[in-house]
N, C-alpha and C positions, 0 to 999 in steps of 0.2 A: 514584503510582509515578513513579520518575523513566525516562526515557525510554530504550530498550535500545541506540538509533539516534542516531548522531553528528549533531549539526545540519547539518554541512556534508554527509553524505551523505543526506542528506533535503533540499539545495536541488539536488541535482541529479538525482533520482530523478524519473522521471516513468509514469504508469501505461503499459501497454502500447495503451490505449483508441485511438479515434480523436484525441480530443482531447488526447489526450499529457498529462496535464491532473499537477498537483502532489499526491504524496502526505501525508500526515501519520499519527503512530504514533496506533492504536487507545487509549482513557483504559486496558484493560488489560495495555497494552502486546506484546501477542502478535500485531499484525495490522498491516500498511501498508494504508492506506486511500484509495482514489483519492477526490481532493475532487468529483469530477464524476461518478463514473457508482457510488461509492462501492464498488465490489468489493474485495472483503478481500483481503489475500499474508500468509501468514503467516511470522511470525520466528522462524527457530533457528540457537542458539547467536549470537542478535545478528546475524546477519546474517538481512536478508530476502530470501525465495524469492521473484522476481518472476514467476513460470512459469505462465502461463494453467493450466496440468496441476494446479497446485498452490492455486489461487484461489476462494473464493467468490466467484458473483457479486452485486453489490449489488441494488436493487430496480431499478433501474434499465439493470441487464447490462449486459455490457461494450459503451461507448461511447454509454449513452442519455441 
């Protein structure tokens, strides 16, 4: 799938975590994905919800 999220706003996206850490689009394209504590945001209408309220958390929860 090609990617729903503009590259430029994915170099300045950072998760909400302690580690502020870089995210990258989920392979089915419906999730922003923190590279570190990996917690899911999910995306609508192309734009991603970065909103703890709206998150799963990875295995690791937010900030592990």
């Amino acid at each position: 799938m090609t990617s729903v999220i503009r590259p430029e706003l994915l170099e300045i996206l950072a998760c909400p975590c302690p580690a502020h850490a870089a995210v990258e689009v989920s392979k089915d394209d419906r999730h922003i994905v923190c590279t570190k504590c990996e917690t899911k945001f999910p995306i609508k209408d192309a734009i991603p919800v970065m909103l703890l309220d709206e998150a799963e958390a990875g295995p690791r929860g937010i900030g592990g």
